[in-house]
C-alpha positions, 0 to 999 in steps of 0.5 A, spaced: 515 547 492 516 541 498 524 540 498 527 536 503 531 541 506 526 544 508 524 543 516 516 542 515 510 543 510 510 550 507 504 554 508 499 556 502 493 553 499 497 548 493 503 546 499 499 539 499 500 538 491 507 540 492 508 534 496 505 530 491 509 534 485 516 533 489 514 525 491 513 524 484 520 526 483 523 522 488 523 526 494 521 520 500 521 526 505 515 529 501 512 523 500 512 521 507 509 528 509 503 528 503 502 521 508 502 524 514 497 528 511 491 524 507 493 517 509 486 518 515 482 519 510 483 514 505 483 509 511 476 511 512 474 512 505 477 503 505 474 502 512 467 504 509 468 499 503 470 494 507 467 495 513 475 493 517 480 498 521 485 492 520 483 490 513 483 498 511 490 499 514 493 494 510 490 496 504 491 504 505 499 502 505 498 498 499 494 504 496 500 509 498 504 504 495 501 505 488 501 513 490 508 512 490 510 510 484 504 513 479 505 520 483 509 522 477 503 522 473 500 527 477 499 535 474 496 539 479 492 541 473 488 535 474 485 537 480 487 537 489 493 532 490 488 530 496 483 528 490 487 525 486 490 520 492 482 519 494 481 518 487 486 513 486 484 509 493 476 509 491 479 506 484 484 501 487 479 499 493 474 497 487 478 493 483 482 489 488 478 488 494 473 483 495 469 481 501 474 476 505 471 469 505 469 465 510 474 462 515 472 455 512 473 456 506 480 456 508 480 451 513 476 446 508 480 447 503 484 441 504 491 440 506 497 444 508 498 445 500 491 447 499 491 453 505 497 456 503 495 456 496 488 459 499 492 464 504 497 466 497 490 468 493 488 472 499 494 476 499 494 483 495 498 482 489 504 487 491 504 482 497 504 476 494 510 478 489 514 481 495 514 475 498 515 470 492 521 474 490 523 473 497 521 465 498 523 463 490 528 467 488 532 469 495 531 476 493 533 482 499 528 487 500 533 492 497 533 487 490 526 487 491 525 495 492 529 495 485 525 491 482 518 494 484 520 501 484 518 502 491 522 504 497 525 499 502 520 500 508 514 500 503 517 492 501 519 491 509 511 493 510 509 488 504 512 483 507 510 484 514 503 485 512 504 478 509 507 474 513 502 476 519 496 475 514 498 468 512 498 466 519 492 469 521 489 464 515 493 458 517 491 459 524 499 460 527 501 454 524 
């Protein structure tokens, strides 16, 4: 087993699954060290579904968001902890990404209230809701990690990654 204590991954063919079994018992340092180790696969397995580098890393940090907090589901009974992180990525990628429409559609929406509602919709929903809780309920990005069940660098990146494209649709106004 991957514990933090541990200076670096343990050698031997199931050290990868450790870390995915040790993440999903809390262990950031594991976690971080099972990114390390997959997150350029899952990149490409995106990339290829939505033909964007840019896109594929925002979404391949949602999809490590999602491994984070469903990892303590994992067995390795079930299979590689590569396999299950790919399987996971293929199967978020389909349910929640979608062709990006077209610039006018956000520009001929009409109004600043329309762009904004039209940029909103093309947020990921972790995003969206990070960035609510911080608009309407003034919430910190620890409260917000609380909530979400997520680390304060996965809500930092949420945020990030929001507000950057949200600018991007609205033009830098």
């Amino acid at each position: 087993m991957i514990s933090a204590d541990k200076p670096g991954p343990p050698t031997g063919s199931g050290w990868v699954d450790d870390l995915l079994v040790a993440a999903g018992r809390g262990d950031a340092r594991a976690f971080g060290l099972l990114y390390d180790h997959v997150a350029a696969m899952v990149v490409g397995c995106v990339r290829e579904a939505v033909g964007d580098l840019v896109r594929a890393e925002e979404a391949t940090r949602e999809i490590f968001v999602e491994v984070w907090r469903t990892a303590g589901s994992y067995s390795p009974e079930q299979g590689a902890a590569a396999s299950w992180v790919m399987a996971l990525a293929r199967r978020w990628t389909t349910e929640r990404l979608r062709p990006s429409p077209a610039p006018e559609s956000v520009s001929g929406s009409g109004g600043d209230h329309g762009r904004i509602t039209d940029g909103l919709a093309r947020l990921t929903q972790p995003q969206r809701e990070v960035l609510l809780r911080i608009q309407r309920q003034g919430q910190t990005y620890g409260d917000i990690g609380k909530a979400m069940n997520l680390p304060v660098s996965a809500v930092s990146a949420l945020a990030r990654d929001a507000v950057t494209l949200l600018h991007e649709i609205l033009g830098g106004s």
